[in-house]
PDB file of N, CA, C, O and CB in Angstrom:
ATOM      1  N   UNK A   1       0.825  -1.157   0.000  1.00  0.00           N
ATOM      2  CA  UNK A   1       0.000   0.000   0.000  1.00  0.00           C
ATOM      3  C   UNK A   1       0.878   1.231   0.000  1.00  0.00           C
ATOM      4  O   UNK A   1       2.085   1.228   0.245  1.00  0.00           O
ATOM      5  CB  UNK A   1      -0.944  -0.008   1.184  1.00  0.00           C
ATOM      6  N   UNK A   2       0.287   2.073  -0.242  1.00  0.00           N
ATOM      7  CA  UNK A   2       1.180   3.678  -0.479  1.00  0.00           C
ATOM      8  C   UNK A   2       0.274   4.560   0.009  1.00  0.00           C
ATOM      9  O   UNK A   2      -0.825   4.953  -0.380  1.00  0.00           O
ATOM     10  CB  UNK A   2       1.598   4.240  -2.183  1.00  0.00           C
ATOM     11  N   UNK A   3       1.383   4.926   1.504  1.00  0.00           N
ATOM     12  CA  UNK A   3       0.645   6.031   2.243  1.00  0.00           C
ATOM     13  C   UNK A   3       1.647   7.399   2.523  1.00  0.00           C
ATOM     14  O   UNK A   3       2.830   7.367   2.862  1.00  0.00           O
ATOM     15  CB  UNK A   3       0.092   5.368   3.745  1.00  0.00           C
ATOM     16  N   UNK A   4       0.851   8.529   2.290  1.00  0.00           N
ATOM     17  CA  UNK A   4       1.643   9.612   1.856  1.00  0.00           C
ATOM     18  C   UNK A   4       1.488  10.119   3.611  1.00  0.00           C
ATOM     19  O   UNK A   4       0.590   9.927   4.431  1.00  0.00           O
ATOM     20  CB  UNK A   4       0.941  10.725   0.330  1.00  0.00           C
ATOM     21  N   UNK A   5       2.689  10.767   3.687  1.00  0.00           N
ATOM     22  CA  UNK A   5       2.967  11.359   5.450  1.00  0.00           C
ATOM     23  C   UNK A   5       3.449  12.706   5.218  1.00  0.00           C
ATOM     24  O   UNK A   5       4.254  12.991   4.332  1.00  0.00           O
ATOM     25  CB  UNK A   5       4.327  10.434   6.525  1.00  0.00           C
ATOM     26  N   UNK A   6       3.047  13.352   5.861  1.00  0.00           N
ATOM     27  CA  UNK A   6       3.530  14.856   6.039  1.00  0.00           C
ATOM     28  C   UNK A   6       4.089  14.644   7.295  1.00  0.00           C
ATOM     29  O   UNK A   6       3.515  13.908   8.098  1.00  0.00           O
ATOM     30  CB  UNK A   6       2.379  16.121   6.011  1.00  0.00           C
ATOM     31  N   UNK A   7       5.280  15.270   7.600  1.00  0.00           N
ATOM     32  CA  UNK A   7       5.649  15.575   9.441  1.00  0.00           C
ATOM     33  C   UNK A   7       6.271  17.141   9.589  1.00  0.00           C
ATOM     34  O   UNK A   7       6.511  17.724   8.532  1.00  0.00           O
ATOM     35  CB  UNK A   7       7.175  14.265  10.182  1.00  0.00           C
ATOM     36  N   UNK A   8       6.479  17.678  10.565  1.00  0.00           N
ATOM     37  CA  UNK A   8       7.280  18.349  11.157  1.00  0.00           C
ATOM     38  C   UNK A   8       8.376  18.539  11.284  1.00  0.00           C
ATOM     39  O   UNK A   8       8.896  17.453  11.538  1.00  0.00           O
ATOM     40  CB  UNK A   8       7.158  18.308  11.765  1.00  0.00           C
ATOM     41  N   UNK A   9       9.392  19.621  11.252  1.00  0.00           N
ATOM     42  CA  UNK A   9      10.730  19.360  11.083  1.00  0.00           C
ATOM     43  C   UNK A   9      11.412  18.241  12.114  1.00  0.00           C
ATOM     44  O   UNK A   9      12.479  17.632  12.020  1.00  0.00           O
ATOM     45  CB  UNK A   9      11.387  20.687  11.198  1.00  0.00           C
ATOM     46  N   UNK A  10      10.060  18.202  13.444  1.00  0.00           N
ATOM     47  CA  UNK A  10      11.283  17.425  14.348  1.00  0.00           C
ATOM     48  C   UNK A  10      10.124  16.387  14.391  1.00  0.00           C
ATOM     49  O   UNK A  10       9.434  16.237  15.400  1.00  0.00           O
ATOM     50  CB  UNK A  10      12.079  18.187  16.103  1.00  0.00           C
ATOM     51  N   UNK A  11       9.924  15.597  13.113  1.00  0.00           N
ATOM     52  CA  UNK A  11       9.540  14.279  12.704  1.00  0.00           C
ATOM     53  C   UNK A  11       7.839  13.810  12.972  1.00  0.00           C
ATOM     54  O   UNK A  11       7.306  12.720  12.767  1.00  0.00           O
ATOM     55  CB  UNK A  11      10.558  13.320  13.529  1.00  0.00           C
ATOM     56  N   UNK A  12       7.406  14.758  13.365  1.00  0.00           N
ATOM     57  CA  UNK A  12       5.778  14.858  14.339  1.00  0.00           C
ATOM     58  C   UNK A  12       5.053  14.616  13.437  1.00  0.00           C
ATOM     59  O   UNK A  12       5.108  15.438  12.523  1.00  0.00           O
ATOM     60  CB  UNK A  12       5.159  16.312  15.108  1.00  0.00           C
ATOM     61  N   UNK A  13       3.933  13.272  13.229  1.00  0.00           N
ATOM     62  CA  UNK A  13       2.871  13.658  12.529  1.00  0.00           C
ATOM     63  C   UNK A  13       1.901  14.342  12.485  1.00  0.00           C
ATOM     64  O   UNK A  13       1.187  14.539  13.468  1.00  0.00           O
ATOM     65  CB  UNK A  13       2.522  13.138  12.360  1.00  0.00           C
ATOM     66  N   UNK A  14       1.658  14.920  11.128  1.00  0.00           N
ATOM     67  CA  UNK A  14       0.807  16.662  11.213  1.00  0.00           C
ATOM     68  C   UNK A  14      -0.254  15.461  10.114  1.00  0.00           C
ATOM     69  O   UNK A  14      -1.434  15.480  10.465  1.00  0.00           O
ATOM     70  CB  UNK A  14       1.952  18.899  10.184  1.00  0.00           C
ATOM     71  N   UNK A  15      -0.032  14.741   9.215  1.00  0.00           N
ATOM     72  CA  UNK A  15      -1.016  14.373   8.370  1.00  0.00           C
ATOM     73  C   UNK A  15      -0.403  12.994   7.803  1.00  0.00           C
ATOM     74  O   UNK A  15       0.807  12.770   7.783  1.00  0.00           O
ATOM     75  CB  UNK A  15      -1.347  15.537   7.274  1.00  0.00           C
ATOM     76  N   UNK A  16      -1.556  11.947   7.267  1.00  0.00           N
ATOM     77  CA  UNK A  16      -1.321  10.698   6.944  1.00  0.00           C
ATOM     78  C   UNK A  16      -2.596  10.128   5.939  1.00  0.00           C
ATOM     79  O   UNK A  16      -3.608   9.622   6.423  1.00  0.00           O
ATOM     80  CB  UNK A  16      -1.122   9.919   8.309  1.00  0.00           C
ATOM     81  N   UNK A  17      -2.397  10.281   4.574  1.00  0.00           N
ATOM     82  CA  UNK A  17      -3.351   9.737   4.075  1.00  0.00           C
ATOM     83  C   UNK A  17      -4.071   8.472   3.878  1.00  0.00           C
ATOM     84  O   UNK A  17      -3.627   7.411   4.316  1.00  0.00           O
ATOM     85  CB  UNK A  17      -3.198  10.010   3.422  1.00  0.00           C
ATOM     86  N   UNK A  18      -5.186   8.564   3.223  1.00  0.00           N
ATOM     87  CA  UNK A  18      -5.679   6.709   3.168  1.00  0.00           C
ATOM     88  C   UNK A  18      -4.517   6.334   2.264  1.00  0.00           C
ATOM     89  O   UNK A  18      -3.770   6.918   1.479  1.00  0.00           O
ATOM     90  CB  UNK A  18      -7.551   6.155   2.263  1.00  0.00           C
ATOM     91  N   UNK A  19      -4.739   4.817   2.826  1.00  0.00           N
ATOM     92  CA  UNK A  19      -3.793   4.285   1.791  1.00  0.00           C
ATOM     93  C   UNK A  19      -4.898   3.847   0.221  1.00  0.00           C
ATOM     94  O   UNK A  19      -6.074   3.637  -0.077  1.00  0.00           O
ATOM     95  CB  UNK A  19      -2.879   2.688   2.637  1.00  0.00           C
ATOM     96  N   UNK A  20      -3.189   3.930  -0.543  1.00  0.00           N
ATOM     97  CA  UNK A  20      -3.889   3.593  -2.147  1.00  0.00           C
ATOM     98  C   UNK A  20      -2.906   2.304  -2.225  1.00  0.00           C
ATOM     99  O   UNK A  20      -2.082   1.863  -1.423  1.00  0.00           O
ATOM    100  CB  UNK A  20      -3.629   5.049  -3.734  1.00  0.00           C
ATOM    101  N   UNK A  21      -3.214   1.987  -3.180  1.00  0.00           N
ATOM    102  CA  UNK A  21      -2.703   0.382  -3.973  1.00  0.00           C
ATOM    103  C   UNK A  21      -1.175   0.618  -3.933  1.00  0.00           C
ATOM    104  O   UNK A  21      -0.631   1.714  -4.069  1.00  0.00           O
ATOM    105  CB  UNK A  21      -3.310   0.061  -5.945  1.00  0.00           C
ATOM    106  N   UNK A  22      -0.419  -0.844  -3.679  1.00  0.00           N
ATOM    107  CA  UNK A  22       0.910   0.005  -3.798  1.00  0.00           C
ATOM    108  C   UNK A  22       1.429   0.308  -5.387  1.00  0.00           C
ATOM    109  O   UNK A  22       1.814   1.449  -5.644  1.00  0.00           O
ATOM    110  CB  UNK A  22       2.150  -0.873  -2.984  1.00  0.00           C
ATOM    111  N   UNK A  23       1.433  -0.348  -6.060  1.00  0.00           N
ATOM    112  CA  UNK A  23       1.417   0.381  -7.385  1.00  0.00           C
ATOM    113  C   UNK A  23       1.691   1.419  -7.442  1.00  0.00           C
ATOM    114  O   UNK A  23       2.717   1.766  -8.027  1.00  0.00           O
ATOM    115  CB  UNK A  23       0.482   0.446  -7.982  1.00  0.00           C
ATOM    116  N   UNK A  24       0.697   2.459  -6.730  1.00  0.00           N
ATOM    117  CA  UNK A  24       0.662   3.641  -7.354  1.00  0.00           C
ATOM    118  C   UNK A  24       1.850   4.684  -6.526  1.00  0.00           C
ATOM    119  O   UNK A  24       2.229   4.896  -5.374  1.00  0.00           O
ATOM    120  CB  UNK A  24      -0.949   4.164  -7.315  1.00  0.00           C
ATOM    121  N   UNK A  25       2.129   5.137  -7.854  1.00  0.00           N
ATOM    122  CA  UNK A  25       3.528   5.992  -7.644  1.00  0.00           C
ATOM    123  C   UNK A  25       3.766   7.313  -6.326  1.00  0.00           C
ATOM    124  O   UNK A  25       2.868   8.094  -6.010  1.00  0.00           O
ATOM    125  CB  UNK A  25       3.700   6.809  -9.196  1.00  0.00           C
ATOM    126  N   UNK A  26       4.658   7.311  -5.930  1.00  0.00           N
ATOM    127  CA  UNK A  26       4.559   8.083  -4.612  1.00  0.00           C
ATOM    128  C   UNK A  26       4.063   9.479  -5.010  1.00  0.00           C
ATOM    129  O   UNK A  26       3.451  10.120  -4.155  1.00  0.00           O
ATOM    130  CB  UNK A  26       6.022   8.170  -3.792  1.00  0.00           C
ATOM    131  N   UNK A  27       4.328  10.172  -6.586  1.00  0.00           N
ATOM    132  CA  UNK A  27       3.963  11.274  -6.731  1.00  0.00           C
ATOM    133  C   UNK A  27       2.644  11.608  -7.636  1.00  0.00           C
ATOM    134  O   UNK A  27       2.094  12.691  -7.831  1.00  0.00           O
ATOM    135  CB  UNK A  27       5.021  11.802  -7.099  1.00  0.00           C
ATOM    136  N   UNK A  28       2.347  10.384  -8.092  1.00  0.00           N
ATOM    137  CA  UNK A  28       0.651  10.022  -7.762  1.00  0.00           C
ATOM    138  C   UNK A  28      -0.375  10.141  -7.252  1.00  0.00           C
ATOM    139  O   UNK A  28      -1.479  10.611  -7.525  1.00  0.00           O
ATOM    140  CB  UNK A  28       0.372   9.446  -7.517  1.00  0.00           C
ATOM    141  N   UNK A  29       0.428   9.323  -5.912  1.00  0.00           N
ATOM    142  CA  UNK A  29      -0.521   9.400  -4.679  1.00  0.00           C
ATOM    143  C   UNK A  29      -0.651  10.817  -4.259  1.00  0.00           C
ATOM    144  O   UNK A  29      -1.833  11.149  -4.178  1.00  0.00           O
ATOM    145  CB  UNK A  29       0.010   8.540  -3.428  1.00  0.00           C
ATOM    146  N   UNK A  30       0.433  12.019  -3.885  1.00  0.00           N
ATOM    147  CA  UNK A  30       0.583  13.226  -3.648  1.00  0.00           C
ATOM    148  C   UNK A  30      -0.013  13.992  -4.051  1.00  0.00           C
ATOM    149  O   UNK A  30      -0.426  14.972  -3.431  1.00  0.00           O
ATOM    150  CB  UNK A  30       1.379  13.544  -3.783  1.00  0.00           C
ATOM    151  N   UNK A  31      -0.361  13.514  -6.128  1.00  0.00           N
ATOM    152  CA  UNK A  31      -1.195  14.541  -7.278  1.00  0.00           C
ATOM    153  C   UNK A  31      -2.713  13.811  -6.018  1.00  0.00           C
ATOM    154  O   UNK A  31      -3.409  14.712  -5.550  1.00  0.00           O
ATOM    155  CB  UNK A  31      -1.112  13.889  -9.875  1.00  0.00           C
ATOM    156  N   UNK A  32      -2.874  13.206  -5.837  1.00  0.00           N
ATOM    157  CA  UNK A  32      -4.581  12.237  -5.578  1.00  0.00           C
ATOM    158  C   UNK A  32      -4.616  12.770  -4.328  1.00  0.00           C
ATOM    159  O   UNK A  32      -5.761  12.638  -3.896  1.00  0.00           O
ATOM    160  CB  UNK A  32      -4.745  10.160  -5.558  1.00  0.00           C
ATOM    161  N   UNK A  33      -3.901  13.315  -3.532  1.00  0.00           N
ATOM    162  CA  UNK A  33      -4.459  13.330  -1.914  1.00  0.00           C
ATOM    163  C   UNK A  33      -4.477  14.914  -2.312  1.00  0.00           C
ATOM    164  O   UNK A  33      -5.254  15.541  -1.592  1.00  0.00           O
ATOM    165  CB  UNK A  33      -3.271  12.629  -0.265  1.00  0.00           C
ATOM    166  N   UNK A  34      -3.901  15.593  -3.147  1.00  0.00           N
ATOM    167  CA  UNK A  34      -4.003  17.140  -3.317  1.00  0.00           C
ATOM    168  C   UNK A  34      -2.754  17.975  -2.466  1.00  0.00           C
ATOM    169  O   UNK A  34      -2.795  19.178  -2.209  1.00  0.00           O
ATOM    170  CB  UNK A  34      -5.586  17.640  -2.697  1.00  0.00           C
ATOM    171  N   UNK A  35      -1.620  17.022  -2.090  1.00  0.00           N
ATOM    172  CA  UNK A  35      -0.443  17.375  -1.450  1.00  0.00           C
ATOM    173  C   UNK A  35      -0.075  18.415  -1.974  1.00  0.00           C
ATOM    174  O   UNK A  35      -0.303  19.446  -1.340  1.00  0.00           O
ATOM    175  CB  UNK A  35       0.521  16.517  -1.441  1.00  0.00           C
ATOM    176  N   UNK A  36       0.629  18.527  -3.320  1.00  0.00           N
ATOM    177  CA  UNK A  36       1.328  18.993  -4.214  1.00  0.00           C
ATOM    178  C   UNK A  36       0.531  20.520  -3.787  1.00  0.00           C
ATOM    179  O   UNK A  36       0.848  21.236  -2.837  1.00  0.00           O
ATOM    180  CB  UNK A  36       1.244  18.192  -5.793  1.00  0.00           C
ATOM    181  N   UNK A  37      -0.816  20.824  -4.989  1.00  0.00           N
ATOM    182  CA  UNK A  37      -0.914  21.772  -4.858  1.00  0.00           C
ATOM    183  C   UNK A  37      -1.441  22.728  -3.373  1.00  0.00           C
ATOM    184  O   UNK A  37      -1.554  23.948  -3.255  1.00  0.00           O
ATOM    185  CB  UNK A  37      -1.434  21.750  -5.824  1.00  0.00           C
ATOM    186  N   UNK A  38      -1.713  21.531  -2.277  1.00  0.00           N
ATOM    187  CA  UNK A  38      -1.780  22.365  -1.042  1.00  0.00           C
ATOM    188  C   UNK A  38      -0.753  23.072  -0.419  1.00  0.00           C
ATOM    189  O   UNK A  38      -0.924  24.134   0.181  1.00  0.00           O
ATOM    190  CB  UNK A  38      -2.167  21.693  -0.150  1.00  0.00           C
ATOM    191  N   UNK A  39       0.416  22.439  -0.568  1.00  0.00           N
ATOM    192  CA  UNK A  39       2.034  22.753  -0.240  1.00  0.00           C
ATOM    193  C   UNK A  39       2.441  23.895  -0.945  1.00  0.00           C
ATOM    194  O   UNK A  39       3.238  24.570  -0.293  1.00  0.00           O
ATOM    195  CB  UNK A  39       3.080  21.570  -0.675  1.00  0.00           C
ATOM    196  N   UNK A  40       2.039  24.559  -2.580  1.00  0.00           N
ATOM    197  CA  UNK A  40       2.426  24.938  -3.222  1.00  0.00           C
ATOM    198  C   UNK A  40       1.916  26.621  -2.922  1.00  0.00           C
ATOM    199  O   UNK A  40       2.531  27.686  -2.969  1.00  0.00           O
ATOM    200  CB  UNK A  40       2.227  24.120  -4.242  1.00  0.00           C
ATOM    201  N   UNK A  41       0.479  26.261  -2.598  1.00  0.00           N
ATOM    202  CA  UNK A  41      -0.232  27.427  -2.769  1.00  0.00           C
ATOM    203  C   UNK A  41      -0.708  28.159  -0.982  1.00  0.00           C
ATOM    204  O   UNK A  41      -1.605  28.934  -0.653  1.00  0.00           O
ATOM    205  CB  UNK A  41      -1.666  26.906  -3.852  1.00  0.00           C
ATOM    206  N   UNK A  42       0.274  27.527  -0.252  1.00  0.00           N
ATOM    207  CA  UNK A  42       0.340  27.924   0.715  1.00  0.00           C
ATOM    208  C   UNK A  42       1.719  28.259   1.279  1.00  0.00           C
ATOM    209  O   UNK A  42       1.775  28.569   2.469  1.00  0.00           O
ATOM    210  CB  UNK A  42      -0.310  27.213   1.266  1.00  0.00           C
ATOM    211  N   UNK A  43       3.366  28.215   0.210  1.00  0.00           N
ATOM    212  CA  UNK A  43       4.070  28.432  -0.398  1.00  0.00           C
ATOM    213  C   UNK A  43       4.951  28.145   1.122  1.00  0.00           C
ATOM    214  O   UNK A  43       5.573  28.956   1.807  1.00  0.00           O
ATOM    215  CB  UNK A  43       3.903  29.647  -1.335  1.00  0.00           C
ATOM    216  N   UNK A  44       4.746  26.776   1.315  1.00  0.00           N
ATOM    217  CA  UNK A  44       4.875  26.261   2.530  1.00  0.00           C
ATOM    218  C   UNK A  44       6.359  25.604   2.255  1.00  0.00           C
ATOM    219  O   UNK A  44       6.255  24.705   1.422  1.00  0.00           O
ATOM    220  CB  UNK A  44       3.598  25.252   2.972  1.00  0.00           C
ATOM    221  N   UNK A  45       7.901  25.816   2.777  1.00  0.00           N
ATOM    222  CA  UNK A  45       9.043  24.861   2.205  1.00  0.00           C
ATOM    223  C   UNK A  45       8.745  23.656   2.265  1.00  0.00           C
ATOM    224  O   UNK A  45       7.681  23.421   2.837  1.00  0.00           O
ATOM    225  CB  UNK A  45      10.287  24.911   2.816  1.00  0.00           C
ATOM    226  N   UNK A  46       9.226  22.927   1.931  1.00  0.00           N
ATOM    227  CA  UNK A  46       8.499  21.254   1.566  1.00  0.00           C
ATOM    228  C   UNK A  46      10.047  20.257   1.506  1.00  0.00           C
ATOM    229  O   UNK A  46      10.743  20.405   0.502  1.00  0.00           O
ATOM    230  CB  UNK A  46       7.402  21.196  -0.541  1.00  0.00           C
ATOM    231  N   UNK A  47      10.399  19.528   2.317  1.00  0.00           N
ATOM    232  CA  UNK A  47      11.671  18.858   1.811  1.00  0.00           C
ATOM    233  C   UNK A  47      11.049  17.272   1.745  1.00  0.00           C
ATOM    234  O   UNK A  47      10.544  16.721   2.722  1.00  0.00           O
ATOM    235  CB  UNK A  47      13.172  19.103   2.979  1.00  0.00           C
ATOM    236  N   UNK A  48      11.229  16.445  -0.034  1.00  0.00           N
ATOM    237  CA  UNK A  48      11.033  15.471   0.450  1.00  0.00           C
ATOM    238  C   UNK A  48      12.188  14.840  -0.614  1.00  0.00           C
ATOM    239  O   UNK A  48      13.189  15.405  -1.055  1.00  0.00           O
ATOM    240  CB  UNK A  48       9.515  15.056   0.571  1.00  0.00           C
ATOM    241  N   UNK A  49      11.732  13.561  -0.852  1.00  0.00           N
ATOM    242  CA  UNK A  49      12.829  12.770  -1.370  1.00  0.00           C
ATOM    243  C   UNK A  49      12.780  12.912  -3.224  1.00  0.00           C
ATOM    244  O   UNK A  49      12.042  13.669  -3.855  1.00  0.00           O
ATOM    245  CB  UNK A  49      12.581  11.044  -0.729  1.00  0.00           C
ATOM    246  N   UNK A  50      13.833  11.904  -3.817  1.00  0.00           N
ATOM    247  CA  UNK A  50      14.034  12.210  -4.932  1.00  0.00           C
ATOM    248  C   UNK A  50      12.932  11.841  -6.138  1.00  0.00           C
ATOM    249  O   UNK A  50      13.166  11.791  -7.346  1.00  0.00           O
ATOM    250  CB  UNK A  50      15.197  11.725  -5.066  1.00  0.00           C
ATOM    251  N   UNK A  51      11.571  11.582  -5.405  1.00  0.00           N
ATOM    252  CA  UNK A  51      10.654  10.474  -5.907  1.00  0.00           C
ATOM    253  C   UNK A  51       9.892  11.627  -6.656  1.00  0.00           C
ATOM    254  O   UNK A  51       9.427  11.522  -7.791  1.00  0.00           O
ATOM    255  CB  UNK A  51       9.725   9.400  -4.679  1.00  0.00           C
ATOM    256  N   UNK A  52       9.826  12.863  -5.770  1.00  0.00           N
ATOM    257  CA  UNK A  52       8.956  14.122  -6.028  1.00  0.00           C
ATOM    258  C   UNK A  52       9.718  15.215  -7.022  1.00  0.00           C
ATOM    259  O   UNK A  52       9.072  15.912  -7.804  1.00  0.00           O
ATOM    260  CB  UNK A  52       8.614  14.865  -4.525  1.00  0.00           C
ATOM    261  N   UNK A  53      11.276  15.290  -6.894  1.00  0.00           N
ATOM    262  CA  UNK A  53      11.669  16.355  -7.221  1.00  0.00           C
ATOM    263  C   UNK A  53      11.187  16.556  -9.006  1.00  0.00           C
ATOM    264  O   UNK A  53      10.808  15.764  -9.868  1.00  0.00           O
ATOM    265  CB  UNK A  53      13.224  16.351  -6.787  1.00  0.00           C
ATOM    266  N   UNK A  54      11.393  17.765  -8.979  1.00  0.00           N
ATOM    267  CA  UNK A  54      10.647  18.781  -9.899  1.00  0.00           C
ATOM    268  C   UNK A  54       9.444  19.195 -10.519  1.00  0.00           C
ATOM    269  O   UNK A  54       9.237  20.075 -11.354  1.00  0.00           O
ATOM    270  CB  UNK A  54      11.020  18.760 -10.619  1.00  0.00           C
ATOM    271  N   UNK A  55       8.481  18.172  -9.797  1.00  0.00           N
ATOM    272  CA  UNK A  55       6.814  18.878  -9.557  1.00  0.00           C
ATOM    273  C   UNK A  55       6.673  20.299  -8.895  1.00  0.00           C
ATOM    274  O   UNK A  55       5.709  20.829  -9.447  1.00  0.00           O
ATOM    275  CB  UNK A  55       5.870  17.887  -8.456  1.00  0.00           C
ATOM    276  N   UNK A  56       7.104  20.982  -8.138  1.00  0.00           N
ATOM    277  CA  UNK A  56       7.192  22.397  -7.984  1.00  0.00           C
ATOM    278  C   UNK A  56       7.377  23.532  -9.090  1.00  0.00           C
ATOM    279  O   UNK A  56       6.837  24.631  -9.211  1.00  0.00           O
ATOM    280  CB  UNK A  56       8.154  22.514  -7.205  1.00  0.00           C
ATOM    281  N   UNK A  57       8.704  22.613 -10.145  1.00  0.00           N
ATOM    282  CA  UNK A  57       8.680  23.783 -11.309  1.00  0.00           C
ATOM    283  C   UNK A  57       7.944  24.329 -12.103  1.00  0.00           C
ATOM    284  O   UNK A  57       8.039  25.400 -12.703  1.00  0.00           O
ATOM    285  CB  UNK A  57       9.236  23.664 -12.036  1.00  0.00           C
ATOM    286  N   UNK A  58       6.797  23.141 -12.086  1.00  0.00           N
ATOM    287  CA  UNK A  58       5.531  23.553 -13.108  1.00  0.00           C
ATOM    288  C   UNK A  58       4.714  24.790 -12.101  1.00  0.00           C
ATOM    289  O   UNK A  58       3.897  25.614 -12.513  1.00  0.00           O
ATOM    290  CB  UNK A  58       4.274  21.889 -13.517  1.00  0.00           C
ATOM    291  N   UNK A  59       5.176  24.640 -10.789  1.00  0.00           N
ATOM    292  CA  UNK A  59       3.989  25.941 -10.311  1.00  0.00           C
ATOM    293  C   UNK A  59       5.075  27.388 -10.443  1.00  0.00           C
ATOM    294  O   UNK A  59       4.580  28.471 -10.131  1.00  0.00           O
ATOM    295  CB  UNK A  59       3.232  25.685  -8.145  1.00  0.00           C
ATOM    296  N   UNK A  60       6.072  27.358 -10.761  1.00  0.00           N
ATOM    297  CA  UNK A  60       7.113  28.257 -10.696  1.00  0.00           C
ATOM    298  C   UNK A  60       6.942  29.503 -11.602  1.00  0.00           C
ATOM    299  O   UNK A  60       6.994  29.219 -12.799  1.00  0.00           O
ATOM    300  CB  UNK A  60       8.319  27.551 -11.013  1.00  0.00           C
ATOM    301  N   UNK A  61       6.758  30.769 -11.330  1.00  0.00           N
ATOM    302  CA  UNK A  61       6.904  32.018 -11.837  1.00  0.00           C
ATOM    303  C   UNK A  61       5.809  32.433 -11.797  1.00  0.00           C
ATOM    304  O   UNK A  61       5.566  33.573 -12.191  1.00  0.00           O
ATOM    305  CB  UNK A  61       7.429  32.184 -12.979  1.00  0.00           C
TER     306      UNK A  61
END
């Protein structure tokens, strides 16, 4: 299964979605739970792993 986690800098869970099939791709699941553009448009820093990088550029300028 593939469950998307948000935490806190000092590791705290703030949010944990349903799980989806594991199949589905970690930045998938992120587009489906509405991660991406909640993070984006609340222009919140975001550090995650290399699974996500460069989905931000499309919201860029």
């Amino acid at each position: 299964m593939n469950v998307q986690v948000i935490a806190d800098a000092a590791g705290r869970l703030v949010w944990a979605s349903p799980a989806l099939p594991g199949s589905a791709h970690d930045l998938s699941a992120a587009r489906a739970h509405g991660i991406i553009d909640a993070l984006t448009s609340t222009h919140v820093m975001t550090f995650a792993d290399k699974g996500y990088q460069g989905e931000t550029s499309r919201y860029a300028g």
